[in-house]
N, CA and C atoms as a LAMMPS dump frame, in Angstrom:
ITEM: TIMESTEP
0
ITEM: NUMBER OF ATOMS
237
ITEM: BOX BOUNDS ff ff ff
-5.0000000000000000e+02 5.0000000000000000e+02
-5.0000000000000000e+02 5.0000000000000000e+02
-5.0000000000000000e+02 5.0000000000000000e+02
ITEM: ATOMS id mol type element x y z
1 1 1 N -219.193 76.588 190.091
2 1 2 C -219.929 77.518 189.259
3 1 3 C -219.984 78.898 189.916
4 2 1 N -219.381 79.447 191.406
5 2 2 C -219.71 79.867 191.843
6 2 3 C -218.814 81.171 191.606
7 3 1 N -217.646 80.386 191.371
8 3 2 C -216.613 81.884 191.031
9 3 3 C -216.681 82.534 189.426
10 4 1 N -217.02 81.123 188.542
11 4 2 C -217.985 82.077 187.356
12 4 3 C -218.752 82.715 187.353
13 5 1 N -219.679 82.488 187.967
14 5 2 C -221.111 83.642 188.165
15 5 3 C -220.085 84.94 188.693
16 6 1 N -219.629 85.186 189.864
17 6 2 C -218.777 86.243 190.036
18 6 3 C -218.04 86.988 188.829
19 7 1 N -217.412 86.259 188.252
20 7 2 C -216.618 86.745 187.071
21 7 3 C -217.458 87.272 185.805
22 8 1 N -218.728 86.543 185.548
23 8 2 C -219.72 86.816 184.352
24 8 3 C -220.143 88.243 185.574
25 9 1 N -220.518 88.546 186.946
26 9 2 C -220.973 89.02 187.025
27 9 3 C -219.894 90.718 187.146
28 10 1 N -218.953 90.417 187.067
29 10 2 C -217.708 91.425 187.363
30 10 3 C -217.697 91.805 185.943
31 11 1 N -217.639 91.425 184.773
32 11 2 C -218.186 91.432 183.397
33 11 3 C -219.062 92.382 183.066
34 12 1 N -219.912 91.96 183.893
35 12 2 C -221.588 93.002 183.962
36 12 3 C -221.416 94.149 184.328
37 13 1 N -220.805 94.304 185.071
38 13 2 C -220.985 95.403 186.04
39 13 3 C -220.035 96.485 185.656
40 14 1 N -219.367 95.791 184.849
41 14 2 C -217.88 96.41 183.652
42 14 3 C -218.769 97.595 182.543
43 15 1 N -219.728 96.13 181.612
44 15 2 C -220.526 96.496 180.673
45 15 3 C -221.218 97.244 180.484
46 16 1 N -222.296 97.025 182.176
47 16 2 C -223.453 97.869 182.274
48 16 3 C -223.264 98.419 183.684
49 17 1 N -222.564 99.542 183.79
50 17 2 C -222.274 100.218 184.648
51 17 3 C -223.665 100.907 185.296
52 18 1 N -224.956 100.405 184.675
53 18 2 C -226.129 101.275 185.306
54 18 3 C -226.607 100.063 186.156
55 19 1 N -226.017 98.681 186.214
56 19 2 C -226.459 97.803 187.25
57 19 3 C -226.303 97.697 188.364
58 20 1 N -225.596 98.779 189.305
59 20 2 C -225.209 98.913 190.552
60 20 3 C -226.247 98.785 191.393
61 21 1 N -227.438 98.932 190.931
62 21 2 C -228.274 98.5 192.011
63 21 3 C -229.577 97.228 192.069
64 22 1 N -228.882 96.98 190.643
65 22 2 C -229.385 95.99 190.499
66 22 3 C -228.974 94.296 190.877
67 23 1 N -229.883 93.421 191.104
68 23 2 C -229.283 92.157 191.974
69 23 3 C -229.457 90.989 190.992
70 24 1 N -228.096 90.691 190.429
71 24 2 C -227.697 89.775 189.824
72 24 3 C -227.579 88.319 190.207
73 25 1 N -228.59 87.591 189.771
74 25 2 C -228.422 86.129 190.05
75 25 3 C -228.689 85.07 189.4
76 26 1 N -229.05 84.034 188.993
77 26 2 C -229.007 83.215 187.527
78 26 3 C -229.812 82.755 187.086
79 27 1 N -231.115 83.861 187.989
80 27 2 C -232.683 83.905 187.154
81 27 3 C -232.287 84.916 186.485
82 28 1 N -231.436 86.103 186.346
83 28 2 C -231.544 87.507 185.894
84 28 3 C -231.582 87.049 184.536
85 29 1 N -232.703 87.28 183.639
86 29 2 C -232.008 87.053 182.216
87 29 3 C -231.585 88.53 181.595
88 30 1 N -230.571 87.968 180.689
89 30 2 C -230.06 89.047 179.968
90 30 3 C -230.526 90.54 179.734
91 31 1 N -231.991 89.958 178.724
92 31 2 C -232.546 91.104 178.674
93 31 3 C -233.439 92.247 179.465
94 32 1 N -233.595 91.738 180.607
95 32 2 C -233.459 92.459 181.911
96 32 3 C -232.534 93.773 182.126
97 33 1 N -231.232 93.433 181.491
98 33 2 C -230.01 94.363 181.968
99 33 3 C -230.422 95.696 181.217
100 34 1 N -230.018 97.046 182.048
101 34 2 C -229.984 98.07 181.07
102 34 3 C -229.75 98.486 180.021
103 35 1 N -230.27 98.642 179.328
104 35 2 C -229.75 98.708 177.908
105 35 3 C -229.129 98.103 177.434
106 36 1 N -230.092 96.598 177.105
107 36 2 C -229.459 95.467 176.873
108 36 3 C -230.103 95.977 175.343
109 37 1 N -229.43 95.233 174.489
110 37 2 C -229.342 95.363 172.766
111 37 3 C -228.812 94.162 171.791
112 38 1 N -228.534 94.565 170.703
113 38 2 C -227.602 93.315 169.758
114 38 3 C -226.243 93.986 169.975
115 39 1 N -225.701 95.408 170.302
116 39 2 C -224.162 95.665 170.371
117 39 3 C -224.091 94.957 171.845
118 40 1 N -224.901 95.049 173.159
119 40 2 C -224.818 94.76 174.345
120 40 3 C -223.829 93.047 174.619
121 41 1 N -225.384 92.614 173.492
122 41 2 C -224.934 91.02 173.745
123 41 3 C -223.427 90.899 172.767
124 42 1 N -223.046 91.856 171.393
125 42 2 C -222.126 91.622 171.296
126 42 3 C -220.886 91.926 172.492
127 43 1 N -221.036 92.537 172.77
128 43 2 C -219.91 92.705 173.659
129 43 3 C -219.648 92.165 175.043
130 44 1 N -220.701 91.386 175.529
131 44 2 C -220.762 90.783 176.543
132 44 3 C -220.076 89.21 175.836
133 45 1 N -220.05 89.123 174.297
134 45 2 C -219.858 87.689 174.122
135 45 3 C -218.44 88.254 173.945
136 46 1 N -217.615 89.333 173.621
137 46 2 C -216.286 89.23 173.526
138 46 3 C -215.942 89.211 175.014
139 47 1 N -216.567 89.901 176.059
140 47 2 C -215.966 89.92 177.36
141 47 3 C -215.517 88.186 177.859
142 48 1 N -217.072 87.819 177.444
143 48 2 C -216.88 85.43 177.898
144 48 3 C -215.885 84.957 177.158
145 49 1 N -215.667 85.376 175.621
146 49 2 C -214.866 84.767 175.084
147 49 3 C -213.425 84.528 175.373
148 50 1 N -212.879 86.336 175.396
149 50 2 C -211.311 86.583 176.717
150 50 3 C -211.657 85.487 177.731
151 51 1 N -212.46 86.5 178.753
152 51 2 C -212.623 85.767 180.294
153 51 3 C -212.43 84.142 180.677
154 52 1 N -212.729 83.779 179.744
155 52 2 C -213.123 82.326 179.83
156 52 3 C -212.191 81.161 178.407
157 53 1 N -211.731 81.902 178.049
158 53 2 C -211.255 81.306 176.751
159 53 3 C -212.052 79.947 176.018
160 54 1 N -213.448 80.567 175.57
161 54 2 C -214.829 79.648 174.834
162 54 3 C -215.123 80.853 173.772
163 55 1 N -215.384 79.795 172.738
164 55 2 C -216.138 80.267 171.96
165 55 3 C -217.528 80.08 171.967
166 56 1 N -218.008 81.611 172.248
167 56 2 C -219.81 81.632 172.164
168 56 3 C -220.815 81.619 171.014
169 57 1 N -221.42 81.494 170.559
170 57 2 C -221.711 81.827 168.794
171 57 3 C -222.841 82.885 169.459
172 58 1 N -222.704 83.586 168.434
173 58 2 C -223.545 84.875 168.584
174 58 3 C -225.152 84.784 168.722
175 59 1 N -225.516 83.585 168.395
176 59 2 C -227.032 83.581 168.497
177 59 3 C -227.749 82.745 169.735
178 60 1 N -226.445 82.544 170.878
179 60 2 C -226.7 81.893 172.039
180 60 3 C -227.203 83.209 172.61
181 61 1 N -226.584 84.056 172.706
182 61 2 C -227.214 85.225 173.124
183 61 3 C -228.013 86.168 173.171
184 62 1 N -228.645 85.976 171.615
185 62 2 C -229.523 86.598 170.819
186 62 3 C -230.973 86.047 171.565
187 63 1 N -230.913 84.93 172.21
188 63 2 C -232.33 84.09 172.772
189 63 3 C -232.193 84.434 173.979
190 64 1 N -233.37 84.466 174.462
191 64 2 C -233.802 84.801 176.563
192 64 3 C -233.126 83.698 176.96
193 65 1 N -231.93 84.007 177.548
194 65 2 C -230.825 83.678 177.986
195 65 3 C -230.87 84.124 179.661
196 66 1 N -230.653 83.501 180.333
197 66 2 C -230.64 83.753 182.007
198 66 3 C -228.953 83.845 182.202
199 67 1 N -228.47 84.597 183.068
200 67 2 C -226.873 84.779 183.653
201 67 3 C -226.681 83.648 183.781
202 68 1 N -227.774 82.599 185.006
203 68 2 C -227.486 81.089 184.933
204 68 3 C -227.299 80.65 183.797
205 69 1 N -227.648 80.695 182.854
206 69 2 C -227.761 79.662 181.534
207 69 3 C -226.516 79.735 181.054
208 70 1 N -225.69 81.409 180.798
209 70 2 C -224.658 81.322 180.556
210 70 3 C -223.588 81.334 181.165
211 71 1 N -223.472 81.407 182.769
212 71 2 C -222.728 80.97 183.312
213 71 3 C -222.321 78.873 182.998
214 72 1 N -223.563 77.873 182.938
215 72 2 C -223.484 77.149 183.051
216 72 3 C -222.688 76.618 181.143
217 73 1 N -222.92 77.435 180.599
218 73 2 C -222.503 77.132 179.336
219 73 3 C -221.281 77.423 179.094
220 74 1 N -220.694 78.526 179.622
221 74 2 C -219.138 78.697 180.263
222 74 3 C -218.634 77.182 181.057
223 75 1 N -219.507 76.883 181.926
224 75 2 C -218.82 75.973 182.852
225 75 3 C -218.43 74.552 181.872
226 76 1 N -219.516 74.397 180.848
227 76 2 C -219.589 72.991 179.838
228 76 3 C -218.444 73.466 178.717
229 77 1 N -217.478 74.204 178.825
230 77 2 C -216.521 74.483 177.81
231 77 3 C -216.847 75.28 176.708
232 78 1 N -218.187 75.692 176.743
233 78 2 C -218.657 77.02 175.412
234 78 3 C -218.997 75.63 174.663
235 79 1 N -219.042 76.364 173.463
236 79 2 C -219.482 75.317 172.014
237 79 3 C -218.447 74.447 171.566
């Protein structure tokens, strides 16, 4: 799980370029992140979807969601 979290977190740091000083770990939930939104989480679900080749459904993300949660939902093959 460990090189996913890296990769969701290389993702992040893509997305939300204002997280540089922020410390990402798999309590962080989502909406934590800077200018986190509904375009945010869309586009964080096309980044998992490439990255990872899973399909996410859009309303996994829409809920207080932790990096852990979706790292681990990546790891179970997506939906």
């Amino acid at each position: 799980m460990l090189q996913t979290m890296r990769k969701i977190e290389e993702g992040l740091q893509e997305l939300f370029p204002d997280i540089d000083d922020m410390v990402i770990s798999t309590e962080t939930q989502l909406e934590e992140l800077p200018d986190w939104d509904s375009m945010s989480a869309v586009n964080l679900q096309s980044f998992l979807e490439q990255a990872f080749s899973v399909t996410v459904p859009q309303d996994f993300l829409d809920e207080e969601k932790t990096v852990g949660e979706v790292a681990a939902f990546i790891k179970a093959g997506g939906s």
